[in-house]
N, C-alpha and C positions, 0 to 999 in steps of 0.2 A: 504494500500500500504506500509507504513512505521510502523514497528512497537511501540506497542503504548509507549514504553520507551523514543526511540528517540524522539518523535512528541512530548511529555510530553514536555525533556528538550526544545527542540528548540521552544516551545512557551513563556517558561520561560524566557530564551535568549532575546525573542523577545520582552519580558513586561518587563522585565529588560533596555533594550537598551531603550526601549519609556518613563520610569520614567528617566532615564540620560538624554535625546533629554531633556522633558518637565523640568526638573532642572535645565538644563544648559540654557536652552531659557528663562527661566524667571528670573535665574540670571542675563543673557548679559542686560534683560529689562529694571531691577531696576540698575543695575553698571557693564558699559561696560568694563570687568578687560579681561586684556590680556590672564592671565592664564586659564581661563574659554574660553576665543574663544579659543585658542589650546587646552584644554578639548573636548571642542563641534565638534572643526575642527579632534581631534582622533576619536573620537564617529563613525562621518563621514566616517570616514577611515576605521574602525572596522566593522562597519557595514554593511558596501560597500563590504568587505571578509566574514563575514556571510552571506551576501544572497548569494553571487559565489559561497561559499562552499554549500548551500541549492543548489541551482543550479544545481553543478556537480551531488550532489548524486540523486536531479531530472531525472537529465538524463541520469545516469547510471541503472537505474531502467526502465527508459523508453527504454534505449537501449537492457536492458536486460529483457524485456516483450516482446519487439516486436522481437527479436530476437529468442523466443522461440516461438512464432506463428508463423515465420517466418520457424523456422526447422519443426515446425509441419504440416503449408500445404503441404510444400517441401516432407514432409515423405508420406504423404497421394498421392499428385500426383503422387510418383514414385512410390508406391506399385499400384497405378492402372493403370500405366506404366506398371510397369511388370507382372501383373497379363493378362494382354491383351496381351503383347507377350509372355507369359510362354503361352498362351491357343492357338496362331498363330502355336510358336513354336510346342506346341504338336501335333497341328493337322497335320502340317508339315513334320513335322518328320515320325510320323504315317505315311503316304501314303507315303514317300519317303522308310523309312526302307522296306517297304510292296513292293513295286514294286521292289525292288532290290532285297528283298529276292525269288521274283517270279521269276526274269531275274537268279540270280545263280543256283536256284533249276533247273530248264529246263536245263540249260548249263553242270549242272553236271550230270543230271540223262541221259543227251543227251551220254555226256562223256562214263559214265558207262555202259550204255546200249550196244551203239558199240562198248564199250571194248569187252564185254561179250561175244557179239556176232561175233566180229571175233576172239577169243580165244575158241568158240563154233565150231566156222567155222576152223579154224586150227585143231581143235581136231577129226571133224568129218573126215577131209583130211587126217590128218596124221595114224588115225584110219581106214579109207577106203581105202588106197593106201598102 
């Protein structure tokens, strides 16, 4: 998940901070000295913002894994979203174009035909009279 540079340091970090913790605790043992509790009580402090910052970048990682499974189902359903209406659509469209193109054919050839035929019929009149 982490790469292995980081994880390296922040184990270091973290054996570092645990020889200070066990230093400072068995100094407070043998001689309870002020300067050592506010050593130990910083330790505290430090340490308390080293895990927070382990923390964020935990969960930036987590937010940014799930967030890319997350666009990848998303992508997946809506390509078989649309693969399902592009195949609705085509079949639709199909028999729609197709019956309209039947209904204008008839209408025009209807059109043309009786044109034809009374400019047939005029010419026969105009030709026989």
């Amino acid at each position: 998940m982490f790469d292995s540079g980081g994880h390296t340091t922040r184990f270091y970090i973290d054996v570092l901070y645990g020889v200070l913790f066990f230093s400072a605790f068995v100094s407070l043992v043998y001689d309870m000295n002020t300067v050592v509790a506010g050593f130990t009580g910083g330790l505290v402090a430090g340490y308390f913002l080293h895990v927070w910052g382990k923390m964020e970048t935990y969960e930036a990682k987590v937010e940014e894994t799930v967030s890319a499974e997350a666009e990848r189902q998303v992508s997946t359903e809506v390509d078989e979203q649309v693969g399902d209406v592009r195949k609705r659509v085509e079949g639709g469209v199909e028999e729609h174009v197709q019956e309209k193109v039947e209904e204008r054919v008839e209408e025009r050839v209807e059109e043309f035909v009786d044109k034809k035929v009374e400019e047939r019929v005029d010419e026969i009149r105009d030709g026989g009279a």
